[in-house]
mmCIF file as Biopython writes it, N, C-alpha, C and O atoms, coordinates in Angstrom:
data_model
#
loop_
_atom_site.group_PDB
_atom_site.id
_atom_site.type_symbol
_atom_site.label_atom_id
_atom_site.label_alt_id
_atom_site.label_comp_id
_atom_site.label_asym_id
_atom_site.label_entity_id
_atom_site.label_seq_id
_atom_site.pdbx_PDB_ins_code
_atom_site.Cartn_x
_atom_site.Cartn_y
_atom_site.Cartn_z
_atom_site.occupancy
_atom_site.B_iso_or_equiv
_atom_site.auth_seq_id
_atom_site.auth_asym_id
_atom_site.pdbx_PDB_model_num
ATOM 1   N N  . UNK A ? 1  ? 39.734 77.513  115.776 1.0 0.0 1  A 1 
ATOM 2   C CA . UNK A ? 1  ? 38.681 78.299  116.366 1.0 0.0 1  A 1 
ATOM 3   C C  . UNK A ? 1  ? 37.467 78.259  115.442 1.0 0.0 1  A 1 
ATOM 4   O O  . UNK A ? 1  ? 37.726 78.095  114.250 1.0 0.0 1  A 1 
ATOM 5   N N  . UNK A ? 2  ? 36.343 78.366  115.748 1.0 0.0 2  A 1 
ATOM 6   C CA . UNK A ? 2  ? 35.003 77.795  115.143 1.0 0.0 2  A 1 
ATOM 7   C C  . UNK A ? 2  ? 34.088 79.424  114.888 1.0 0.0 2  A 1 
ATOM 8   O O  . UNK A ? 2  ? 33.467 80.029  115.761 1.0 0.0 2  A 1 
ATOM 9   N N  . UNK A ? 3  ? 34.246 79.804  113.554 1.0 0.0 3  A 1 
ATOM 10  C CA . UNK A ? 3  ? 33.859 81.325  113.604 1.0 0.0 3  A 1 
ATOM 11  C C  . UNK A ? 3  ? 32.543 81.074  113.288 1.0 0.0 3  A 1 
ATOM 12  O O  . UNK A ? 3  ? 32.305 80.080  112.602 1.0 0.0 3  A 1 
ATOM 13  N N  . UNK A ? 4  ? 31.581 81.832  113.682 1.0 0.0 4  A 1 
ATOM 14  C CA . UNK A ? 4  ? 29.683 81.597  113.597 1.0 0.0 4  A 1 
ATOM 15  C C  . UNK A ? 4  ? 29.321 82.308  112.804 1.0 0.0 4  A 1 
ATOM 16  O O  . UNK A ? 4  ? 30.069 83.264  112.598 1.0 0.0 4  A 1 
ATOM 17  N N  . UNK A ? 5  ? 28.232 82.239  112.097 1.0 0.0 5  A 1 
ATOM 18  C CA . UNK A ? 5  ? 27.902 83.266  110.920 1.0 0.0 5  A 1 
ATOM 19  C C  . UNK A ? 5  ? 26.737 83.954  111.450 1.0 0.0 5  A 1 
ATOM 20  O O  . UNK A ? 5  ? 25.782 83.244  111.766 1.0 0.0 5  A 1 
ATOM 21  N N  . UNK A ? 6  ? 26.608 85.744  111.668 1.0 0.0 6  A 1 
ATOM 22  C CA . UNK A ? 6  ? 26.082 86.235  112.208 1.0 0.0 6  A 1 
ATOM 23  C C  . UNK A ? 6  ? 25.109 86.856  111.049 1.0 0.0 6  A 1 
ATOM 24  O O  . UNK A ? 6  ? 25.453 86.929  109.869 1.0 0.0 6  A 1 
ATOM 25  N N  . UNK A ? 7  ? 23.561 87.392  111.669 1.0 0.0 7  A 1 
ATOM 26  C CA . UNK A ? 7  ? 22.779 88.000  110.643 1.0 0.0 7  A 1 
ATOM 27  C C  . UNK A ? 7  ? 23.173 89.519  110.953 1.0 0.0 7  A 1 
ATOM 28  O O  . UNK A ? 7  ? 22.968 90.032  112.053 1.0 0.0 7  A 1 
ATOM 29  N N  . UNK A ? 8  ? 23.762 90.193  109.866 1.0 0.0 8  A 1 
ATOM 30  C CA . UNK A ? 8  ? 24.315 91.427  109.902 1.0 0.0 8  A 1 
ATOM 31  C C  . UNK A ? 8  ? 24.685 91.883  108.156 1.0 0.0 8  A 1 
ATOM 32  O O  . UNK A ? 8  ? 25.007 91.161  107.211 1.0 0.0 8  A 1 
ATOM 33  N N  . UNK A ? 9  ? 24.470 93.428  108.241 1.0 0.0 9  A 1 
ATOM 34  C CA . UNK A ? 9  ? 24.690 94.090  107.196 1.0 0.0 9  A 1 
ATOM 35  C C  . UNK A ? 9  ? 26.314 94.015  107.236 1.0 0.0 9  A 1 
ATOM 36  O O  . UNK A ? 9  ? 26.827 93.587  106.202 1.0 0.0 9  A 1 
ATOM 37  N N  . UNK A ? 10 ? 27.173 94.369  108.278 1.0 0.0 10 A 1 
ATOM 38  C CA . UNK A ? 10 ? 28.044 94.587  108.006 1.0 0.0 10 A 1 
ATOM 39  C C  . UNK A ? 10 ? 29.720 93.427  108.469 1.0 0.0 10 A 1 
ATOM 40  O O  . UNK A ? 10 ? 30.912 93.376  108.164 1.0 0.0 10 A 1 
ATOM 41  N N  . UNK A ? 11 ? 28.631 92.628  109.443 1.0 0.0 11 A 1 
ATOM 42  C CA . UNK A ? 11 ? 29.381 91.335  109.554 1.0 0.0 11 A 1 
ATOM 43  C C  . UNK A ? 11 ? 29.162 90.055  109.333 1.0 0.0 11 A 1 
ATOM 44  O O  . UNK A ? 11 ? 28.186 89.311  109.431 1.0 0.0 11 A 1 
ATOM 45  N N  . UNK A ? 12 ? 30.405 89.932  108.975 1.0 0.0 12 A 1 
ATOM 46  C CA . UNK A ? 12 ? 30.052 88.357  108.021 1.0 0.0 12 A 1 
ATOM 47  C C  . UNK A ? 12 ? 30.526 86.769  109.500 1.0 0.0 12 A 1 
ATOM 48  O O  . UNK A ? 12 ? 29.717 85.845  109.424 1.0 0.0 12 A 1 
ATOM 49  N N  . UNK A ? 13 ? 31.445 86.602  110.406 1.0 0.0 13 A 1 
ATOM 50  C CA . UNK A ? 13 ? 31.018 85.540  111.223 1.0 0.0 13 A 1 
ATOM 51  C C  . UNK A ? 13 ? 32.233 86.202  112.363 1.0 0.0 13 A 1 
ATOM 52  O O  . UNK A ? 13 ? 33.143 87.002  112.148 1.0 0.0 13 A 1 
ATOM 53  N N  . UNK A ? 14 ? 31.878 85.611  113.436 1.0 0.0 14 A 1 
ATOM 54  C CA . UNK A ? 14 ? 32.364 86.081  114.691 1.0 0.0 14 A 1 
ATOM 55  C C  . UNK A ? 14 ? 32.944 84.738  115.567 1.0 0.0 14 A 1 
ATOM 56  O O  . UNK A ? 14 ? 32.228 83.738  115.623 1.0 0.0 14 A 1 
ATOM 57  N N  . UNK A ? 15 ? 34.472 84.759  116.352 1.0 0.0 15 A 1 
ATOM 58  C CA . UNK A ? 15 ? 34.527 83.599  116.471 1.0 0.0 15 A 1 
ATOM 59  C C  . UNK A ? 15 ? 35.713 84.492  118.520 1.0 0.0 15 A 1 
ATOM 60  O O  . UNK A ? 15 ? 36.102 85.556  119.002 1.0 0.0 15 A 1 
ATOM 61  N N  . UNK A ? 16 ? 35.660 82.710  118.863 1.0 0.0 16 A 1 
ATOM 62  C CA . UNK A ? 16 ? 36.564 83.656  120.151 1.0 0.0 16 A 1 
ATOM 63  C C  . UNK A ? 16 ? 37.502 82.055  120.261 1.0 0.0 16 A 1 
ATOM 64  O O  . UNK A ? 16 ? 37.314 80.874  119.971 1.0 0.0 16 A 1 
ATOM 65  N N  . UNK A ? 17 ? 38.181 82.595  120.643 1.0 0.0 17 A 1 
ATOM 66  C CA . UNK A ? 17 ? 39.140 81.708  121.687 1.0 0.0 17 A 1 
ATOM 67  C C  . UNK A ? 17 ? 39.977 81.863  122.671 1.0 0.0 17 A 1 
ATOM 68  O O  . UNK A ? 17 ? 40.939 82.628  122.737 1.0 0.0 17 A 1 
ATOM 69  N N  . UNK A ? 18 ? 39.510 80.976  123.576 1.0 0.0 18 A 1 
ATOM 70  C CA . UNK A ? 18 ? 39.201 81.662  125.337 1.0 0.0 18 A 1 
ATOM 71  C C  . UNK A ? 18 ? 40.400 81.303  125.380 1.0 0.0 18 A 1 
ATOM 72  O O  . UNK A ? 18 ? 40.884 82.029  126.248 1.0 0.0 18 A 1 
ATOM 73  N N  . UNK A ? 19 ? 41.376 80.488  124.906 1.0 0.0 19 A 1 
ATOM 74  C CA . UNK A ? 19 ? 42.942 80.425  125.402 1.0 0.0 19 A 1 
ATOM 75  C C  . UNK A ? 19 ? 43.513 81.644  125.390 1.0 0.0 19 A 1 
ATOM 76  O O  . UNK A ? 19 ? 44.030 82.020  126.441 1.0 0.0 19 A 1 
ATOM 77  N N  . UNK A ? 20 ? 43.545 82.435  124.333 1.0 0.0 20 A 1 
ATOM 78  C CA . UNK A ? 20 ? 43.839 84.245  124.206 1.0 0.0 20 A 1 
ATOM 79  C C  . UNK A ? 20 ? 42.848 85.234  124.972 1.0 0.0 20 A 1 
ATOM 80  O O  . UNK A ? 20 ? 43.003 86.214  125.701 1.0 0.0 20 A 1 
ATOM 81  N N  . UNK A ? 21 ? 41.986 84.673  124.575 1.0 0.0 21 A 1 
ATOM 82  C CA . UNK A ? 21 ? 40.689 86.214  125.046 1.0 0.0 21 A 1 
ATOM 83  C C  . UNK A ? 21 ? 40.633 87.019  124.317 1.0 0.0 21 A 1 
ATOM 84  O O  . UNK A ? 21 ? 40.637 88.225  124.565 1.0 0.0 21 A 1 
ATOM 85  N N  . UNK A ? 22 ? 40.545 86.312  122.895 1.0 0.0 22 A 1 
ATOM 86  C CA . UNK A ? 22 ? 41.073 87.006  121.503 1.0 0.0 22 A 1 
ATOM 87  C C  . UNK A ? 22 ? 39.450 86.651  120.873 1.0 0.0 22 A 1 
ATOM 88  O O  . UNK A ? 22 ? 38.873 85.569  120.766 1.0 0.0 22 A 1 
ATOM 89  N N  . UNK A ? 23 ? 39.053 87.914  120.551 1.0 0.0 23 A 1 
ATOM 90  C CA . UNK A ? 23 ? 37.595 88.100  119.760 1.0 0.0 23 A 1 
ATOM 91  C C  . UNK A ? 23 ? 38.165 87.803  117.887 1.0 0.0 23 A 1 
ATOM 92  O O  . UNK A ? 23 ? 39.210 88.407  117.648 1.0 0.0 23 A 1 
ATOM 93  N N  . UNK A ? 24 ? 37.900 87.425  117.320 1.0 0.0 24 A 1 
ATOM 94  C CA . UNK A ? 24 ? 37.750 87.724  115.827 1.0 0.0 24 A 1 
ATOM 95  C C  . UNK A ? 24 ? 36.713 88.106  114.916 1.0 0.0 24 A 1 
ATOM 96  O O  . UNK A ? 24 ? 35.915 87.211  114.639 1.0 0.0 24 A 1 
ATOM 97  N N  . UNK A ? 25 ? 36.578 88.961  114.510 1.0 0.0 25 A 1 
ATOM 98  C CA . UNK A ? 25 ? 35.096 89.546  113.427 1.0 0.0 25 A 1 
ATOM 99  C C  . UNK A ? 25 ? 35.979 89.537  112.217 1.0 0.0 25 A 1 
ATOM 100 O O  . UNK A ? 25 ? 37.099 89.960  111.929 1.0 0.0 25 A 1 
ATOM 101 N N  . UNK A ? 26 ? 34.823 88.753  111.517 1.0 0.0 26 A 1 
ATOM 102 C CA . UNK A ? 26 ? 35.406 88.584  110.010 1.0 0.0 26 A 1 
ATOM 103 C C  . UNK A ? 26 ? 33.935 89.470  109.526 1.0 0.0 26 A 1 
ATOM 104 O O  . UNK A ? 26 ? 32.749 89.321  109.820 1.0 0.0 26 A 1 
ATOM 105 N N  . UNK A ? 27 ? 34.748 90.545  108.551 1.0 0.0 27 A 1 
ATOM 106 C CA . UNK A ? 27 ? 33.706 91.593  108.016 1.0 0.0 27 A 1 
ATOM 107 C C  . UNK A ? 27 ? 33.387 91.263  107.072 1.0 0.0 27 A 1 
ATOM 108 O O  . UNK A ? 27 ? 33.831 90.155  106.771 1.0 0.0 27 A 1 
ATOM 109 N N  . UNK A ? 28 ? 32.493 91.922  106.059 1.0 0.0 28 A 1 
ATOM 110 C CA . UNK A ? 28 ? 31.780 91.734  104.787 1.0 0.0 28 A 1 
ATOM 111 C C  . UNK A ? 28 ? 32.351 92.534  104.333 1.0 0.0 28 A 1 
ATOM 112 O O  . UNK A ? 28 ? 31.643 92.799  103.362 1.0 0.0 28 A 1 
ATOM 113 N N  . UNK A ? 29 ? 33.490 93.435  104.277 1.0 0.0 29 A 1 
ATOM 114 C CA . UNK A ? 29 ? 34.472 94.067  103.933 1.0 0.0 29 A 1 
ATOM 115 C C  . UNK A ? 29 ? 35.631 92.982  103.006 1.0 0.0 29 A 1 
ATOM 116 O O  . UNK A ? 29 ? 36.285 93.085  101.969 1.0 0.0 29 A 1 
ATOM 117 N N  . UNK A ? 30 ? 35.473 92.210  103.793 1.0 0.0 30 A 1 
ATOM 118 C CA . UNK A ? 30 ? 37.070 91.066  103.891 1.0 0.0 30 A 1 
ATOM 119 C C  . UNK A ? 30 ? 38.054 91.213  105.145 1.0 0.0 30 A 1 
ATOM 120 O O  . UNK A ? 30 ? 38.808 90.502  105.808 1.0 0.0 30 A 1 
ATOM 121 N N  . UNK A ? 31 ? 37.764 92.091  105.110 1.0 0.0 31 A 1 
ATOM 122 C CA . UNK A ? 31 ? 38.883 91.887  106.748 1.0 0.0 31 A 1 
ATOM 123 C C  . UNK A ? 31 ? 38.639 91.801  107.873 1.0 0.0 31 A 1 
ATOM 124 O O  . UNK A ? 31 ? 37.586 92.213  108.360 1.0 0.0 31 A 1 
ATOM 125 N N  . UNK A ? 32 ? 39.547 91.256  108.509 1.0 0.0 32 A 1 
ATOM 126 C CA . UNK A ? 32 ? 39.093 90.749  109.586 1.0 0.0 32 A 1 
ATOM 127 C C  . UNK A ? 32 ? 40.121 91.170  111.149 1.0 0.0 32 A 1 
ATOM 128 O O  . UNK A ? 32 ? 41.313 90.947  111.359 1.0 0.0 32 A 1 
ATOM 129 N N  . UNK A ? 33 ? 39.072 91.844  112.044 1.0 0.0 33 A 1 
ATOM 130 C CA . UNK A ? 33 ? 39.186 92.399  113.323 1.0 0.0 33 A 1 
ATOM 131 C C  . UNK A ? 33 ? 39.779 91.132  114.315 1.0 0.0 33 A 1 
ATOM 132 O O  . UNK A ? 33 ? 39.135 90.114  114.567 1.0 0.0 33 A 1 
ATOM 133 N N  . UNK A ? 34 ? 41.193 91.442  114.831 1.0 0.0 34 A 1 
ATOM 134 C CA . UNK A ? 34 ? 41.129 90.751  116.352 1.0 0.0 34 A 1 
ATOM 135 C C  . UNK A ? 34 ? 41.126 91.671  117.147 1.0 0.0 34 A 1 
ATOM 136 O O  . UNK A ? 34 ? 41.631 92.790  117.044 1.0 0.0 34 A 1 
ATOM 137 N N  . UNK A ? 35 ? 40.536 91.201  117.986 1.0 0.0 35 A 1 
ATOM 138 C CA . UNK A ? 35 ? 40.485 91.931  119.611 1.0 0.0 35 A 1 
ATOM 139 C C  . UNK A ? 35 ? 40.381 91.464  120.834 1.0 0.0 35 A 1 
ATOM 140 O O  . UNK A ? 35 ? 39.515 90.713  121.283 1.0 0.0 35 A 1 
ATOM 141 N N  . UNK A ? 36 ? 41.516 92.048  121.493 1.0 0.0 36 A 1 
ATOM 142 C CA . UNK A ? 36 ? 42.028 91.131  122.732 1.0 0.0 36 A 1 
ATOM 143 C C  . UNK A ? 36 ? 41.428 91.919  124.182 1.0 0.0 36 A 1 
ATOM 144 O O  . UNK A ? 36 ? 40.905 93.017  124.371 1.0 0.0 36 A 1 
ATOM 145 N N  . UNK A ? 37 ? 41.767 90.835  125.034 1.0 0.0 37 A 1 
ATOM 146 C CA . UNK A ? 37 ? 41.142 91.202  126.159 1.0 0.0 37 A 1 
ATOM 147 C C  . UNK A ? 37 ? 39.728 90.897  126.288 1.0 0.0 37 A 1 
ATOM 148 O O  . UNK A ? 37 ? 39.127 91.877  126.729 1.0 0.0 37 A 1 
ATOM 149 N N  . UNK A ? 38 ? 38.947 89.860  126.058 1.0 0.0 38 A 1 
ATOM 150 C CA . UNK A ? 38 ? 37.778 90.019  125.719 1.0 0.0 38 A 1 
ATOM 151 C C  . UNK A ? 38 ? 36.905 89.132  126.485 1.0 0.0 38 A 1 
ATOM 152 O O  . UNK A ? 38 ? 36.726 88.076  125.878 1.0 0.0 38 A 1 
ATOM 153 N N  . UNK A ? 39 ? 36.374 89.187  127.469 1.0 0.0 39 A 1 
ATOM 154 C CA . UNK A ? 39 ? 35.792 88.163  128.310 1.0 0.0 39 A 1 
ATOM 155 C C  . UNK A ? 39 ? 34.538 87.326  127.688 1.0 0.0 39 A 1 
ATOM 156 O O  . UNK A ? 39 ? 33.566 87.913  127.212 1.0 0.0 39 A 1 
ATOM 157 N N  . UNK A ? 40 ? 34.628 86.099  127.727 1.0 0.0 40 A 1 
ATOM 158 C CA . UNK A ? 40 ? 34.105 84.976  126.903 1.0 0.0 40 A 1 
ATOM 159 C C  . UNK A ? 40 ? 32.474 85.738  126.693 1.0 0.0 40 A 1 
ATOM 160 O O  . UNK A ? 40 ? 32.209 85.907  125.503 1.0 0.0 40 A 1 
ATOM 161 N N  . UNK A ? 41 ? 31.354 86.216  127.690 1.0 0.0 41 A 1 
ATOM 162 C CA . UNK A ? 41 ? 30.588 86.803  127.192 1.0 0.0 41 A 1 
ATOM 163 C C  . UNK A ? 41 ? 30.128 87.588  127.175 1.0 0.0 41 A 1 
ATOM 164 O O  . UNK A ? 41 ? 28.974 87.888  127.481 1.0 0.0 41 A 1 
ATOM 165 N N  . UNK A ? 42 ? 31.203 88.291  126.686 1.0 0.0 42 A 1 
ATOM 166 C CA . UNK A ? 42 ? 31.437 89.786  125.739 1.0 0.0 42 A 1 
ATOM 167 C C  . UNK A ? 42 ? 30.868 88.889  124.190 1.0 0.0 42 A 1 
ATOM 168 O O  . UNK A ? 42 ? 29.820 88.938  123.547 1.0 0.0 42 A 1 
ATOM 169 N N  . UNK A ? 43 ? 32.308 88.005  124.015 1.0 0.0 43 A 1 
ATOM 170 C CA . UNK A ? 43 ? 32.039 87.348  122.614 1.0 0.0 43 A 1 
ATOM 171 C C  . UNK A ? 43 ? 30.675 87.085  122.225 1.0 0.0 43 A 1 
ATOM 172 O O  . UNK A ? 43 ? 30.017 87.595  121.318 1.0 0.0 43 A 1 
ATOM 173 N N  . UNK A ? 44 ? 30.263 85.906  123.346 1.0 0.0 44 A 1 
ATOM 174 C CA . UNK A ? 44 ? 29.304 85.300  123.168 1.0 0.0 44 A 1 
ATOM 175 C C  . UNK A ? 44 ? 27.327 86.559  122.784 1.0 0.0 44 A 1 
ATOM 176 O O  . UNK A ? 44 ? 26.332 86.473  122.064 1.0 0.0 44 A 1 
ATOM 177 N N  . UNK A ? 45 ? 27.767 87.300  123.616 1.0 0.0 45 A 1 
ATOM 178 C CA . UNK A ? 45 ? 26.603 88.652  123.825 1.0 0.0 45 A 1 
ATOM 179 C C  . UNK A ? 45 ? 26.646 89.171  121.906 1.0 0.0 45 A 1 
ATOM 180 O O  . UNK A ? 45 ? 25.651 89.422  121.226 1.0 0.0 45 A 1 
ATOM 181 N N  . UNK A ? 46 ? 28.298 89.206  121.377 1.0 0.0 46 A 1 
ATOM 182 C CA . UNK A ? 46 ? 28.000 89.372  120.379 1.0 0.0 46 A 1 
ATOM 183 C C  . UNK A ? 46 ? 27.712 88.637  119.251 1.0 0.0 46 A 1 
ATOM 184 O O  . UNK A ? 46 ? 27.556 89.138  118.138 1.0 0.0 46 A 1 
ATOM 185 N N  . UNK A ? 47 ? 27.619 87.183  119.568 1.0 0.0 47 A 1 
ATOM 186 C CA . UNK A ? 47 ? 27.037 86.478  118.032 1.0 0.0 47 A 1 
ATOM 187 C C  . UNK A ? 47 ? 25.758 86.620  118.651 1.0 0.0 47 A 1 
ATOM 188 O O  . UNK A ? 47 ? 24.993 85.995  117.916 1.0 0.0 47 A 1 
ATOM 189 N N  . UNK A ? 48 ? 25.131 87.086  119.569 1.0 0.0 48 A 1 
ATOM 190 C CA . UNK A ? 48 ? 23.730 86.344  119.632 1.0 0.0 48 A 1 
ATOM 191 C C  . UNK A ? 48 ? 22.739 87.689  119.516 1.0 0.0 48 A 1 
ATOM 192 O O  . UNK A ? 48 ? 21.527 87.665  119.306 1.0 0.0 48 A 1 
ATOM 193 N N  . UNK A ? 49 ? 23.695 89.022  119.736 1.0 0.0 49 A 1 
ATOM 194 C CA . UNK A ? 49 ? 23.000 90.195  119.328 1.0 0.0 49 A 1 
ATOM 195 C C  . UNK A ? 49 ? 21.710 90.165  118.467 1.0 0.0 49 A 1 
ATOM 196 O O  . UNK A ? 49 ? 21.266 89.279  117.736 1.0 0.0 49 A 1 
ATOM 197 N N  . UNK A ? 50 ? 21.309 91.221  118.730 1.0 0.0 50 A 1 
ATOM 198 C CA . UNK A ? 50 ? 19.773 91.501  117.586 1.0 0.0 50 A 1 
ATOM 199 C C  . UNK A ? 50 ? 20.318 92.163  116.531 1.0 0.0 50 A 1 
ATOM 200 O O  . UNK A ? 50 ? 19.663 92.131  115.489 1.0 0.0 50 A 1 
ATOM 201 N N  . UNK A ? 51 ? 21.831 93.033  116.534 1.0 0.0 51 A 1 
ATOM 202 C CA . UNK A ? 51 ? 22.482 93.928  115.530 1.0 0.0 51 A 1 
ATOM 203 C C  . UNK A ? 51 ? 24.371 93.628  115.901 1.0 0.0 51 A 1 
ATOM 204 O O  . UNK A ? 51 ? 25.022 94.546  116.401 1.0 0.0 51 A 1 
ATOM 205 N N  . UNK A ? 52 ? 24.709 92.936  115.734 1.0 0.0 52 A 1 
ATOM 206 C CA . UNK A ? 52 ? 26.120 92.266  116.120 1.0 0.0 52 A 1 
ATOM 207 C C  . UNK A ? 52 ? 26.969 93.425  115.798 1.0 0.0 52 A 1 
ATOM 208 O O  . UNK A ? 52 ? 27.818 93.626  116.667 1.0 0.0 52 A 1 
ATOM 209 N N  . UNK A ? 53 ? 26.994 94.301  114.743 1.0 0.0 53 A 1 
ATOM 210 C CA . UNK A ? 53 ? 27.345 95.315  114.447 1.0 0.0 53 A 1 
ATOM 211 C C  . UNK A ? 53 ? 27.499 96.461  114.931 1.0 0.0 53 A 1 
ATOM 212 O O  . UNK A ? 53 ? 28.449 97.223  114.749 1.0 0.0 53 A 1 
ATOM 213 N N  . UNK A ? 54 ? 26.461 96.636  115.635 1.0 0.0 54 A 1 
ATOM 214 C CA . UNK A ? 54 ? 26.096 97.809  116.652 1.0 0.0 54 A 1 
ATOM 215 C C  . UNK A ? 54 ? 26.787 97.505  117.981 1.0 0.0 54 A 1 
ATOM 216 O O  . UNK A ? 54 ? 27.363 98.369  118.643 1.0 0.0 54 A 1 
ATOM 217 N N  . UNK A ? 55 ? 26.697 96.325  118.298 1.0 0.0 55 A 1 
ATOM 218 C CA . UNK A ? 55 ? 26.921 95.648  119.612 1.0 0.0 55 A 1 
ATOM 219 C C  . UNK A ? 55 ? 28.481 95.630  119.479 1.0 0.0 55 A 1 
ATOM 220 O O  . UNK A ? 55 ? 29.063 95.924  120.523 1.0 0.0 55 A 1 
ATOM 221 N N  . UNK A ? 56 ? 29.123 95.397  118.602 1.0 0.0 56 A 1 
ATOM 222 C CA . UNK A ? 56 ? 30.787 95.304  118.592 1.0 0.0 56 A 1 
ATOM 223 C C  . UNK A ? 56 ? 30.902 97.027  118.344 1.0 0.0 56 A 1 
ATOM 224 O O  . UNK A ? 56 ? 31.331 97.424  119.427 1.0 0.0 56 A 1 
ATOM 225 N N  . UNK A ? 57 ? 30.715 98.314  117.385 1.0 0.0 57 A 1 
ATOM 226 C CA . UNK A ? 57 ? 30.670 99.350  117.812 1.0 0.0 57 A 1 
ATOM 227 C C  . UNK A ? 57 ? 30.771 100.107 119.514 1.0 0.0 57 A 1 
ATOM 228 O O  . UNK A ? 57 ? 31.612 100.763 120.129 1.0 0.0 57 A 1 
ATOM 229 N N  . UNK A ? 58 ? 29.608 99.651  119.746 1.0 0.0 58 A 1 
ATOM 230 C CA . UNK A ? 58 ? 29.802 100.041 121.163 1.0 0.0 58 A 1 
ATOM 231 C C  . UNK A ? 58 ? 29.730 99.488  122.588 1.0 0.0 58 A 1 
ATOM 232 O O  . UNK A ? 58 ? 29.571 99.983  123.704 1.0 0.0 58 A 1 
ATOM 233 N N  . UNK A ? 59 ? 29.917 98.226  122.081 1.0 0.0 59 A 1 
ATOM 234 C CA . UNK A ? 59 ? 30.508 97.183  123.671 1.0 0.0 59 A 1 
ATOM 235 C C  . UNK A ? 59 ? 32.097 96.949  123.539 1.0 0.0 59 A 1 
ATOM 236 O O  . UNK A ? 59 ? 32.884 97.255  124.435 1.0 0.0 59 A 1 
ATOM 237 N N  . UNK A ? 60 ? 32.534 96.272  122.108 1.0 0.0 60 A 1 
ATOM 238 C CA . UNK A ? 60 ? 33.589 95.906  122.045 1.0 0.0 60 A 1 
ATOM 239 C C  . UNK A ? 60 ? 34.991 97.313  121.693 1.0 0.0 60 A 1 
ATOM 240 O O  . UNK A ? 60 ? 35.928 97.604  122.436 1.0 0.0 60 A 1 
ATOM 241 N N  . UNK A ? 61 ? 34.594 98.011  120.139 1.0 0.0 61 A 1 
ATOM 242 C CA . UNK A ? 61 ? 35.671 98.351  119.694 1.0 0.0 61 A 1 
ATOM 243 C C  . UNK A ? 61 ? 35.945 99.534  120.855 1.0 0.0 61 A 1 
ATOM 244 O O  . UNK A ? 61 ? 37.155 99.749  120.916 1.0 0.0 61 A 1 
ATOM 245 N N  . UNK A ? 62 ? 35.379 100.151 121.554 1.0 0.0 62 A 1 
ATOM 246 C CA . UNK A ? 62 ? 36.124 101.308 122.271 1.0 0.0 62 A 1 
ATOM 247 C C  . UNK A ? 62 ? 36.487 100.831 123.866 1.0 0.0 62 A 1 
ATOM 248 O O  . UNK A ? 62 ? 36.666 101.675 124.745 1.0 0.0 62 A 1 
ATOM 249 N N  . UNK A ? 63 ? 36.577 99.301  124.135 1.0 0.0 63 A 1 
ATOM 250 C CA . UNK A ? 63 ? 36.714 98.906  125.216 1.0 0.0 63 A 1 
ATOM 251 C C  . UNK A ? 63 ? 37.966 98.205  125.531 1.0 0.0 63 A 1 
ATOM 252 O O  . UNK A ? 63 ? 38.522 98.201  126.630 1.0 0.0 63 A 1 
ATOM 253 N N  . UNK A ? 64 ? 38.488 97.410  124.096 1.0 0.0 64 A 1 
ATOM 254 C CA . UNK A ? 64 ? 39.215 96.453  123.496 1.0 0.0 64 A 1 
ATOM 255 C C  . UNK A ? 64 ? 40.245 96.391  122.379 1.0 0.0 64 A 1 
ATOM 256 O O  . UNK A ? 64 ? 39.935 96.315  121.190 1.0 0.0 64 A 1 
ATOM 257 N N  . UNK A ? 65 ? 42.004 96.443  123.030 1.0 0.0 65 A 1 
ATOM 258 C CA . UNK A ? 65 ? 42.595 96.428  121.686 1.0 0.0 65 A 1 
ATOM 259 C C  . UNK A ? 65 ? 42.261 96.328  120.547 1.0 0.0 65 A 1 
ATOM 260 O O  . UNK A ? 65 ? 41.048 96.114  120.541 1.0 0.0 65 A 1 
ATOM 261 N N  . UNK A ? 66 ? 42.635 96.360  119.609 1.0 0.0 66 A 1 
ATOM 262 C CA . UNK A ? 66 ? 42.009 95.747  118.113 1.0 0.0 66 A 1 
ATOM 263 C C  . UNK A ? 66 ? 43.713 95.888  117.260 1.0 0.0 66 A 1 
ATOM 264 O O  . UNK A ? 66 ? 44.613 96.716  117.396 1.0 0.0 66 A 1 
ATOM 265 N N  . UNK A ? 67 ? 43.569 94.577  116.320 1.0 0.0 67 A 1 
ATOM 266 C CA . UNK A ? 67 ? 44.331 95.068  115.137 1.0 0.0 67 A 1 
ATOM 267 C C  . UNK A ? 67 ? 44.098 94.352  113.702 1.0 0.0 67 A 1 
ATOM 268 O O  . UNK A ? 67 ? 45.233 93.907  113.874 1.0 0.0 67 A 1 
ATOM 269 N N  . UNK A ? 68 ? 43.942 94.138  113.202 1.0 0.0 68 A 1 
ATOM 270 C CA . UNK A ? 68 ? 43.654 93.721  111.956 1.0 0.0 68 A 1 
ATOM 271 C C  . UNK A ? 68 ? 44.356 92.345  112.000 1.0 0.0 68 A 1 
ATOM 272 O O  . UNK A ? 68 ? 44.951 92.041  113.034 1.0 0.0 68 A 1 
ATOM 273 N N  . UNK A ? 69 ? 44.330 91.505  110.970 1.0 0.0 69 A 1 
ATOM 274 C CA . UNK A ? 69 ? 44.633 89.745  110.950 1.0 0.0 69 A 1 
ATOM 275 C C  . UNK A ? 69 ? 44.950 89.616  109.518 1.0 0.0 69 A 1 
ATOM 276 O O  . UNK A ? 69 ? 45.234 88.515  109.046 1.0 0.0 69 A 1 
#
């Protein structure tokens, strides 16, 4: 899977693969978010955000499993 490097304070690159519908955010933390269920542009809406951060806050994490990787 091909993760993109997003301009963000708090995320470091964002990647999907549509065989799962599995989101991945790799943080500037170090760790890194999967989240399933995720329709391709959902993903896509979030690498291209103006604040990718904000945009996974409140499009993705309260919509979308999540568990850590």
């Amino acid at each position: 899977m091909l993760m993109h490097d997003v301009h963000s304070t708090s995320v470091d690159s964002i990647g999907y693969d549509p065989a799962t519908k599995e989101m991945h955010v790799a943080w500037k933390s170090g760790k890194t978010s999967v989240y399933s269920d995720v329709p391709e542009h959902v993903a896509t809406s979030a690498v291209t955000a103006w604040s990718p951060g904000k945009y996974l806050r409140e499009i993705v994490q309260s919509n979308h499993p999540h568990r850590y990787k």
